[in-house]
C-alpha positions as CSV (number, residue, x, y, z in Angstrom):
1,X,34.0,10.4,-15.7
2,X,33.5,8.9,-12.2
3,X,29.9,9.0,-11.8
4,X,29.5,7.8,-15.5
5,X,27.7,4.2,-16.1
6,X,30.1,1.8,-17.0
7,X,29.2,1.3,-20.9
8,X,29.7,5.2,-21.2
9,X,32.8,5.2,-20.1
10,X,33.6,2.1,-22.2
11,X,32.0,4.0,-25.3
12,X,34.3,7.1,-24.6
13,X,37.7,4.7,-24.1
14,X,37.1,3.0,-27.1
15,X,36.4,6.7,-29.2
16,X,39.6,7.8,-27.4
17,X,41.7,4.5,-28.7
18,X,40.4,5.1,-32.4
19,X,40.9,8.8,-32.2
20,X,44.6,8.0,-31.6
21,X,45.2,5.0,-33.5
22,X,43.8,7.5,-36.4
23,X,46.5,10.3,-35.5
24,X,49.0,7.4,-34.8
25,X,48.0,5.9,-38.5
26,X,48.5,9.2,-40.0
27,X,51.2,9.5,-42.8
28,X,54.0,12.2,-41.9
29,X,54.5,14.4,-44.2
30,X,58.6,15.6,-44.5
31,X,59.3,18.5,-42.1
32,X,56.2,17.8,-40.1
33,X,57.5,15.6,-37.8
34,X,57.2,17.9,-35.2
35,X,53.7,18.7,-35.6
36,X,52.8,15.0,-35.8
37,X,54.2,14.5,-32.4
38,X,52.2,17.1,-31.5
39,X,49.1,15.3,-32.7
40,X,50.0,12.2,-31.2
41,X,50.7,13.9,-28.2
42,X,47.5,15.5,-27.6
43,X,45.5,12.2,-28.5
44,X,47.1,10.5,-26.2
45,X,47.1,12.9,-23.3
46,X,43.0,12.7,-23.6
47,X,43.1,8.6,-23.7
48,X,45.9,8.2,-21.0
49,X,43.9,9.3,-18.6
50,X,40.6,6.7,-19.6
51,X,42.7,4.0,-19.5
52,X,44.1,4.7,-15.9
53,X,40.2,5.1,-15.4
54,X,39.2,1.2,-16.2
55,X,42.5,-0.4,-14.5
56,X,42.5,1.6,-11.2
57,X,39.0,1.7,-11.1
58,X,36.7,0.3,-13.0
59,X,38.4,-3.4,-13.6
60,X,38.9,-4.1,-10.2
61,X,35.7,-3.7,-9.5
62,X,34.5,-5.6,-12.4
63,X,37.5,-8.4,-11.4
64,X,35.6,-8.6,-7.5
65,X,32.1,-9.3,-9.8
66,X,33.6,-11.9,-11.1
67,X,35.2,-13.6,-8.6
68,X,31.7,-13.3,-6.5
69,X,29.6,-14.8,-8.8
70,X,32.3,-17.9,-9.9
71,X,35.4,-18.4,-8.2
72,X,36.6,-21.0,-10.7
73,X,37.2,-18.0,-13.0
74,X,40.0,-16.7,-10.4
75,X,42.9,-18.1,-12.8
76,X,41.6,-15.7,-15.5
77,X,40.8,-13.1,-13.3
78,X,44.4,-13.2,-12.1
79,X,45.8,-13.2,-16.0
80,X,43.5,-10.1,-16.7
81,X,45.0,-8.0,-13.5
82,X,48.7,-9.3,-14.9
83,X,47.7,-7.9,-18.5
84,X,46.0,-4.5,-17.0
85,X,49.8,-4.5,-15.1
86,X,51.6,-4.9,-18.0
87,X,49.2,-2.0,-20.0
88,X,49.9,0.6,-17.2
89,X,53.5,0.1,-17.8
90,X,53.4,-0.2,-21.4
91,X,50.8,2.9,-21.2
92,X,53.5,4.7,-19.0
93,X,56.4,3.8,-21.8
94,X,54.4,5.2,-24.3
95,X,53.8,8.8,-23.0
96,X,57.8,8.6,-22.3
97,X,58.3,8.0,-26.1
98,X,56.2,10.1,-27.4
99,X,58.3,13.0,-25.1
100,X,61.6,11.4,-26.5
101,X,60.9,11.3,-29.8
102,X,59.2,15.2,-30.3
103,X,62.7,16.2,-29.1
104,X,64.3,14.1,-30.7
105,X,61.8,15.7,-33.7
106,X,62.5,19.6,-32.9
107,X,66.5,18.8,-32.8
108,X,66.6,16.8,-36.3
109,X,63.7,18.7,-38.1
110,X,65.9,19.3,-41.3
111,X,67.4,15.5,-41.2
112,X,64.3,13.6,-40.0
113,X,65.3,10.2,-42.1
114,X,67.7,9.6,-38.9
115,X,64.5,9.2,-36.7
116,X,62.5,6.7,-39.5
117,X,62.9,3.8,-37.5
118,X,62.8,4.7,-34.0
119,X,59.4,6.9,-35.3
120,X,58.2,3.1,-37.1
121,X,59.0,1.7,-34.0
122,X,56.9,3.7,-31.9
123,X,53.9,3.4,-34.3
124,X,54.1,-0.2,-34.3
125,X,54.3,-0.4,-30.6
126,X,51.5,2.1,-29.7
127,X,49.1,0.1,-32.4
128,X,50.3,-3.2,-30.5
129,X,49.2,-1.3,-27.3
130,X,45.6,-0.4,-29.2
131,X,44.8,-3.6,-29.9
132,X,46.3,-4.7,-26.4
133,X,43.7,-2.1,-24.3
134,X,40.5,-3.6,-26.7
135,X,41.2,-6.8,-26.2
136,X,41.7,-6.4,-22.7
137,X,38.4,-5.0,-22.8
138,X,36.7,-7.4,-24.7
139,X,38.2,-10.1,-22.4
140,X,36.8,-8.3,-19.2
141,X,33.3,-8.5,-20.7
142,X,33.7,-11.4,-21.9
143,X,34.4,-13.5,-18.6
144,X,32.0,-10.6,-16.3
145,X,29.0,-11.9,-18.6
146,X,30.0,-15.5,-18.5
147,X,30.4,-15.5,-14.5
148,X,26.5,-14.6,-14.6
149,X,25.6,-17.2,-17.2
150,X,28.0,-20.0,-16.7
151,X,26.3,-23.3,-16.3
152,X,28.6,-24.8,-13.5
153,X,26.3,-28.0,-13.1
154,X,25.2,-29.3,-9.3
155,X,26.8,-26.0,-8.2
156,X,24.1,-23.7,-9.6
C-alpha cells in the first residue's frame, strides 16, 4: 500500500468503505447474528487498516501541500486534522463494538431480539462513520486542488 500512487490507494479505500457499508447494509436473517458479525468483522478488519493509511500518512502529507501552496487555508487545514482525530477514534470505537456485540451475539443466539437496538445502533453509527471517512475525503481534495488554483489576487 505504501509505495502506491495516491489515487490508487484512494480507489481501494473507497472499494473497502462500500464493501462494508454493503455487509453493514445487509439484512440479518434470525439465528445468524453471529455469522453477520462475522461478516462485518472481516470487512472491516480489511478497511481499518486503509483508513489508518490516509490519516497517519497520506493526509498529513496532503495537509503540508496545502499549507505550502496557501496558508490562508490553514483554518481548514486545522478543521480536517480535528475531523481525521475524531475518525481514528470513532474508527477505534467501531472495531470495539463490533467485538462487543459478536459476543454479545454467541451468548444470546436463541434470544437475539434483546440485542435489536444496540445491533441498530451500531449500523447506524458505522454508516454515520461511512459517510464521515468520504466526506473527509472529498474535503481533502477538495481544498488540495483549490490551494493550486485559488485566485488570491495581488498575491499570486
Amino acid at each position: 500500500m505504501e509505495n502506491e500512487p495516491i489515487n490508487l490507494q484512494r480507489d481501494r479505500l473507497f472499494h473497502a468503505l462500500a464493501e462494508f457499508e454493503s455487509t453493514v447494509e445487509a439484512p440479518c436473517v434470525p439465528g445468524e447474528l453471529e455469522g453477520w458479525f462475522e461478516a462485518v468483522d472481516a470487512a472491516f478488519q480489511r478497511l481499518r487498516p486503509m483508513v489508518v493509511e490516509q490519516v497517519e500518512r497520506i493526509h498529513p502529507q496532503q495537509f503540508a501541500a496545502i499549507g505550502q501552496e496557501d496558508e490562508e487555508l490553514f483554518r481548514r487545514v486545522e478543521r480536517m486534522q480535528q475531523e481525521d482525530a475524531a475518525l481514528q477514534m470513532e474508527f477505534d470505537q467501531l472495531g470495539d463494538d463490533i467485538a462487543t456485540l459478536e459476543r454479545s451475539a454467541e451468548n444470546l443466539e436463541p434470544d437475539e431480539a434483546k440485542l435489536r437496538e444496540a445491533f441498530d445502533a451500531f449500523v447506524d453509527k458505522a454508516i454515520k462513520c461511512i459517510i464521515r471517512v468520504r466526506t473527509q475525503e472529498e474535503a481533502i481534495r477538495t481544498w488540495l486542488m483549490e490551494s493550486f488554483t485559488r485566485d488570491r489576487g495581488a498575491v499570486d
